[in-house]
N, C-alpha and C positions, 0 to 999 in steps of 0.2 A: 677370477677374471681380472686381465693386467686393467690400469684405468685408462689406456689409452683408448680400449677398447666399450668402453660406457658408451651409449648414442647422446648425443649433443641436446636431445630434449631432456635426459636427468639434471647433465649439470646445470642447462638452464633453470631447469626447476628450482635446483639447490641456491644457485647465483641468487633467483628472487626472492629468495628469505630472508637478506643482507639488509640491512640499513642502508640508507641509500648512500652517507661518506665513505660505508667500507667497499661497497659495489667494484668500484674503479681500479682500486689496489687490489683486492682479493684476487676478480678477473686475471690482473694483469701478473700476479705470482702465479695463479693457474699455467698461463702461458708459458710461463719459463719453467717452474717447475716438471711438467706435462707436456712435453713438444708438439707431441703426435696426438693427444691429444682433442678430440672433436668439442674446444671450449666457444661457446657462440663467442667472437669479438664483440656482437654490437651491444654487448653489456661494457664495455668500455668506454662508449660513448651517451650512455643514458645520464647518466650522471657526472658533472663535469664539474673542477670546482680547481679554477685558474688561481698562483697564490703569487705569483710573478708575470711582471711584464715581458719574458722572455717567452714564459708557456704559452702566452696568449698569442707573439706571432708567429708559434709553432703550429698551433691548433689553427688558428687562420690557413696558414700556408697549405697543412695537410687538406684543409676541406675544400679548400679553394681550386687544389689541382687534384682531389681525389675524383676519379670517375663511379665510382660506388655511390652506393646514395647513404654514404656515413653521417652525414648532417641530418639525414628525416629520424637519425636512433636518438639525439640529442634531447631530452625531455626537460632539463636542470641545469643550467648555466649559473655559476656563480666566480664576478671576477671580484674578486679579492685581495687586487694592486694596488695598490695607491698611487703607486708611480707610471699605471698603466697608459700606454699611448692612446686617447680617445679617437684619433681616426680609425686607429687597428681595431680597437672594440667596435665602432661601430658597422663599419666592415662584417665583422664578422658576425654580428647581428642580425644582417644584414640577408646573411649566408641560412642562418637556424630563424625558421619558419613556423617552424613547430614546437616551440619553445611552451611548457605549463609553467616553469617554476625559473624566475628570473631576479636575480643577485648581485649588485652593479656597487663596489666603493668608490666615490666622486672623492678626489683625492687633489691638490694644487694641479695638478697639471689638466684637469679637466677646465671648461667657459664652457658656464652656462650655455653656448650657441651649441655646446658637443652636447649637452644635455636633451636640448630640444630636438636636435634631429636625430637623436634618437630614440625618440618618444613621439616623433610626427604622424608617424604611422599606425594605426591600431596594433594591435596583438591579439586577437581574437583566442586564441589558448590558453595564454598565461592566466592562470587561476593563485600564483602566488608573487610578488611584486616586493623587494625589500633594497628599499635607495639610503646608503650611508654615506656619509658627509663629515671630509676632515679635510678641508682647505686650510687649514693654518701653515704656516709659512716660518723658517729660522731666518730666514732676512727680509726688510720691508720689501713691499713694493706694492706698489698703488696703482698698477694698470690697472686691475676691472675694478677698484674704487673711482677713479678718475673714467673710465671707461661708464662707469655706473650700470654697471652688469652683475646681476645674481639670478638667484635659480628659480626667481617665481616663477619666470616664463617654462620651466619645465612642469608646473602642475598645472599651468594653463595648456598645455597642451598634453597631460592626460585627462582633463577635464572635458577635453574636446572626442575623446574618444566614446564610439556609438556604443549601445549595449553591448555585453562582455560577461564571460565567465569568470574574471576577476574576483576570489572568496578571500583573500587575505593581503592586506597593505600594509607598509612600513616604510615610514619618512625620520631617521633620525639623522640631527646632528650631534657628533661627538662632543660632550663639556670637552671645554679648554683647558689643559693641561697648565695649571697653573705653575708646575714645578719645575717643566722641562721652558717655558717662559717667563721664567723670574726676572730675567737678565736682558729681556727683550723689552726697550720702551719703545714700542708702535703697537698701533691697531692690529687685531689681526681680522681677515676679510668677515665680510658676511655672507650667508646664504642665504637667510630671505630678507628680504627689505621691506616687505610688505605681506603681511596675512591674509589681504583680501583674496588670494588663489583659494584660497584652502577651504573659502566660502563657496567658489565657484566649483571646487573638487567635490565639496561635501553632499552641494544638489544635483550632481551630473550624472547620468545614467548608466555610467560606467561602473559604478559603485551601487549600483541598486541590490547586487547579491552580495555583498561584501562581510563576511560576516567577522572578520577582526580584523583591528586598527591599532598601529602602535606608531602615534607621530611624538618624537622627540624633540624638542627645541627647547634646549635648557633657556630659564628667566625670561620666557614670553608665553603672553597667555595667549593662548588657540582656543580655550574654551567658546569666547563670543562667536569667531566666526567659523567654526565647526555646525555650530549650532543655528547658523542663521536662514536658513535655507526651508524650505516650508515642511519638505521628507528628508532632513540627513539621516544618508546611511540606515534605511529603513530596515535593514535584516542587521545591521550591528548585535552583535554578542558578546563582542571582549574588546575593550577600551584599555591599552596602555598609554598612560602619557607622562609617564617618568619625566624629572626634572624639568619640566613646565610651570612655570606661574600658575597654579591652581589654589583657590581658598573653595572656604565652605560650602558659601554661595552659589562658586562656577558646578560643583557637584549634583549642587539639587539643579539645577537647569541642564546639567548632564543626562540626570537620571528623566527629566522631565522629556528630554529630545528625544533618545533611545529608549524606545520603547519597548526593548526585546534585551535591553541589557542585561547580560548575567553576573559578567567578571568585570571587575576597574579598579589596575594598577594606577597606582600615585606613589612611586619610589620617588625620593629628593626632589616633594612639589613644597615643603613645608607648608601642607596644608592646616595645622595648628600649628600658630608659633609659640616658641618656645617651650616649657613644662605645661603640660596640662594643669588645667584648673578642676578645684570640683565642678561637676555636672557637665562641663566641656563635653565630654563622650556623649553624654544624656540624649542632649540638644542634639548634638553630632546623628543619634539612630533614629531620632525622632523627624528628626529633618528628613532623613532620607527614608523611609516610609512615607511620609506623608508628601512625596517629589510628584506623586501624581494628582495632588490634590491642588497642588501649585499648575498646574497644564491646565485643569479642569476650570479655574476661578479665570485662565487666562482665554479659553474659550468663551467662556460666558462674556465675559465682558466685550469682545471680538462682534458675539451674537448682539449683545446689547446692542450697541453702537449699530451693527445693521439694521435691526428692527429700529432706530428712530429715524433709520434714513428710510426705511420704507414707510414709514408712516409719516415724512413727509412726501414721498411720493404719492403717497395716496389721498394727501391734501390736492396736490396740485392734478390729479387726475381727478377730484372731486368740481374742481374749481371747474374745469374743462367741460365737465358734463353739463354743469350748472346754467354756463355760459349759453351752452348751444341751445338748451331748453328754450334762454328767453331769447335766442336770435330766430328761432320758430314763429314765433309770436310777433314780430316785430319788423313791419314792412321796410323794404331795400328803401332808403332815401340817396338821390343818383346826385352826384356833385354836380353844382351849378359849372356852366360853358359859359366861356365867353361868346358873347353875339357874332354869326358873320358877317360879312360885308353881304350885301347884294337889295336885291328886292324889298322892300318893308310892307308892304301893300298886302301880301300875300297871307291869307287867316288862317294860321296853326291851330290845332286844337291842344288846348291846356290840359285834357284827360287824356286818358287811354284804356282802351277798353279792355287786352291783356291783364290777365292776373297779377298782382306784387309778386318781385321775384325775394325770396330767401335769400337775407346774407349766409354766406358759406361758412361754415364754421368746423375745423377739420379736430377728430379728437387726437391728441397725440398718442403716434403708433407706440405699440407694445416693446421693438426697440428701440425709440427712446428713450423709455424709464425703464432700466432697467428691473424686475420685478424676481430677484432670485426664489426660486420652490424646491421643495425638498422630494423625494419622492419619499411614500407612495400619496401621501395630500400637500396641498401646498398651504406655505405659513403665509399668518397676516401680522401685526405691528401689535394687537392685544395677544397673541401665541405669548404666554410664559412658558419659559423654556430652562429647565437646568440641565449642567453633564456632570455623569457619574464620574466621580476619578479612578484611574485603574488600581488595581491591584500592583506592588511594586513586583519587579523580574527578580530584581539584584540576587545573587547568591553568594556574592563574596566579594572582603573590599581590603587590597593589599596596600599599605605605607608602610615608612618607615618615619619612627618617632625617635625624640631625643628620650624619653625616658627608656627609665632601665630594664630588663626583663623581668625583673620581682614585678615589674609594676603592671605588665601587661594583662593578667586575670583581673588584674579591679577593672582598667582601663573593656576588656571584651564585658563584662558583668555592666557597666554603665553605660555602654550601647547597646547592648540587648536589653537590656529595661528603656532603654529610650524607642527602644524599635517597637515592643511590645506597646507601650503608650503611644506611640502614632499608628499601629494598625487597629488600635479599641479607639481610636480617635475616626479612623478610617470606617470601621464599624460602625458604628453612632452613625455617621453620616451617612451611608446606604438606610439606615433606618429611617432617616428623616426624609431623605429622597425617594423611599417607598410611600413613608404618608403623604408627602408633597404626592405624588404619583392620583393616590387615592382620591384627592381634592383636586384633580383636575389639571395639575400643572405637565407638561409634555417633557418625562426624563430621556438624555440622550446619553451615548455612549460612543466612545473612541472606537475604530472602526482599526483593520492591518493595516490597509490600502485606503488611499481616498478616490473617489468616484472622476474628481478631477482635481488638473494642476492649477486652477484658477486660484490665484491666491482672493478674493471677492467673493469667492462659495464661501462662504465661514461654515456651512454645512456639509462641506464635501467628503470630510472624513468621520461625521457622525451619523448612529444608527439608530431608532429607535430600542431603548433598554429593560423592553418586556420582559423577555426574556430571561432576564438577572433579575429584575424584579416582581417577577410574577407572585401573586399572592400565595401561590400554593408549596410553591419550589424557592421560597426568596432567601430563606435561612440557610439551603441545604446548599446555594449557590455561592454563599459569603461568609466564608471561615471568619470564627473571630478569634483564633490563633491561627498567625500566619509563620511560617521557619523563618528566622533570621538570617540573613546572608554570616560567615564566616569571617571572622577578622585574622592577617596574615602578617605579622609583623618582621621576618624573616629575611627581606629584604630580595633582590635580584637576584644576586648569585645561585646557581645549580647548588652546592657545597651548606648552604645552609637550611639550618633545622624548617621548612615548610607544614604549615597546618593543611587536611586533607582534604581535598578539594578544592583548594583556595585556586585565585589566579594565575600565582606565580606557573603551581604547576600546571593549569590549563595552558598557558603563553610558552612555557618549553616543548610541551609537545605540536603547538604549532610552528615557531621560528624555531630553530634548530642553527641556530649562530653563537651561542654562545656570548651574546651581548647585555652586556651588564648596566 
């Protein structure tokens, strides 16, 4: 059978097995090789992936005067100009509605104001979101410095965006090419001037299903205000943050926030400096096992601090009671008047036969002192109360080190014995929280969801930890060997040797950029 003569739903079929880069090309030699051919067009439009500012007012132009509805096939937009015109992109943005998977290089010729209004609007589709950033410049110029314009106001306004199918983010800016600017003495611009966005992105509802993050900002730490927000990123799974300001410390409050963390890149954070030391690794596994132990001690203390403020509330609602008791008891005395003018003659009687009337004495209502309870009983200010720490997620933890590759089986052998001693560190303490349990004290447990966004609930996202600790089932619920995540020293590149499972290759099969 000639192939012109195939029905248009095989090659379809065939077309969908493609990778979604080769889609567009493959389709489009279809066409030419195949004239006659019944090859669906609208697979030439599912995947798009613009790599010049010429394509882009090509592709505008066509949809703009197309009467077809060629813009609703459009699934995957990626522009990939540097030098692209941002009115033309946003335009044509503008045009694809239906956009899941959205790919934008911010390049000198973009301001920030092109950034926002093209972000002003929700995107209710796009499930995949990936903004790079190479504003550097071969001659000065200091308009948007003098202007004092950068790109925070672009996460301020997807921060603003309502709930959303949004599963995968990426904010990177490119390092500065130190070689191709050797000869350059000026600044070159900034993109963000301020971190505090990235506090406001991290708690916004737009990012409530998000389950990988790759923000780039070489030599600034994002860790604090990633992390600041009462649920960041509460479905997180995979954490890249290459060339970032990251130390030891930022890690365990990593692992302490995401609670559902599996994988976390750290390419060029020089999160150890220099050569490792002995036992460096040790501390390094031990730390991070025990991240949840770190949440747990920062609960309790949260709870403390509540329970003495209700137990002065409940001073002064003691006090209140007290009062009214002896104002029962205790005849109205009426404030002396001054005398009127008139008649004196006339004989008042100095008693009165009426009853004493009651001073009024009102108790303070219920919301005025706030009295937070838990369900399913409510706490009092004697409640001892501890939280269990979770169990760590982590599965695997990719850097790159200055040591050499001899050296890296000591270096994975002294963080798996450091990891191994913080989860029998981890162990012990479910032990001891079970006999705490026994003698009465009330153990709680970290919860997915919390019940609310009250940051004043300090109980909102804990549950009662029966369950895990039942007398019967408590052993069989608390492994005391736990797997250790994977160490990936391999670096970024696709091209190099990766250990199996690690991050690296979890983050390739989600970004498909080829970005190093």
């Amino acid at each position: 059978m000639p192939l012109e003569n195939l029905p248009s739903e095989l090659y379809s079929t065939i077309l969908d097995t493609l990778p979604a880069p080769e889609l567009q090309k493959v389709t489009l030699a279809l066409t030419r090789a195949i004239p006659r051919a019944p090859v669906p067009l609208h697979h030439l439009f599912t995947d798009i992936r613009l790599q010049s500012s010429k394509r882009i007012i090509q592709l505008h132009r066509r949809l703009r005067d197309s009467d077809t509805k060629d813009s609703q096939w459009v699934k995957t937009l990626s522009i990939e100009a540097w030098d692209a015109d941002p009115h033309v992109a946003i335009n044509l943005l503008d045009i694809l509605q239906d956009l899941e998977s959205l790919t934008v290089y911010i390049g000198p010729t973009f301001a920030p104001e092109h950034l926002s209004d093209m972000f002003l609007d929700a995107r209710p589709h796009v499930r995949y979101l990936s903004l790079r950033f190479r504003p550097y410049v071969q001659r000065a110029t200091y308009y948007q410095f003098l202007k004092g314009a950068y790109f925070d106001s672009a996460l301020s306004c997807l921060s603003k965006w309502p709930n959303s199918t949004l599963r995968s983010l990426s904010v990177i800016q490119d390092p500065l090419d130190e070689s191709a600017t050797r000869n350059n003495r000026f600044a070159q611009p900034l993109v963000f001037f301020s971190l505090e966005p990235f506090t406001a992105l991290a708690g916004a509802s737009c990012v409530a299903r998000i389950t990988s993050l790759r923000v780039r900002v070489p030599s600034r730490n994002i860790s604090p205000f990633i992390c600041a927000p009462l649920h960041p990123f509460p479905g997180l799974e995979l954490l890249d943050m290459s060339t970032c300001n990251v130390k030891a410390a930022d890690v365990e409050t990593l692992l302490a926030s995401f609670t559902k963390l599996r994988h976390i890149i750290l390419d060029g954070c020089s999160l150890l400096r220099g050569e490792s030391r002995d036992g460096e690794w040790h501390s390094l596994g031990k730390a991070f096992a025990l991240a949840g132990v770190r949440r747990a001690k920062d609960k309790e203390r949260k709870i403390k601090e509540w329970l003495s403020s209700l137990a002065t509330d409940e001073r002064i609602v003691g006090r209140g009671v007290e009062a009214q008791n002896q104002a029962e008891i205790l005849p109205f005395e009426p404030a002396l008047r001054n005398p009127r003018r008139g008649r004196k003659g006339v004989a008042n009687s100095t008693i009165s036969l009426r009853a004493s009337r009651i001073r009024p004495m009102t108790q303070p209502a219920s919301s005025d002192i706030p009295v937070p309870t838990t369900s399913p009983e409510a706490m009092n200010s004697k409640t001892k109360i501890r939280v269990l720490p979770p169990w760590p997620s982590l599965r695997s933890f990719s850097t790159t080190v200055l040591a050499h590759a001899l050296a890296h089986p000591q270096m994975q052998a002294e963080f798996s014995s450091g990891w191994a001693a913080g989860i029998s560190q981890l162990a012990a303490t479910y032990a001891r929280l079970r006999t705490s349990r026994a003698n009465g004290v009330r153990v709680l447990r970290f919860t997915d969801h919390g019940t609310t966004q009250n940051e004043l609930a300090v109980l909102h996202d804990l549950t009662d930890a029966d369950d895990i600790l039942s007398v019967s089932g408590g052993h069989d619920n608390m492994p005391t060997k736990y797997p250790g995540p994977v160490l990936c020293f391999g670096g970024p590149s696709r091209d190099c040797a990766h250990v199996e499972n690690c991050g690296h290759v979890a983050a390739f099969a989600i970004w498909d950029d080829a970005i190093n």
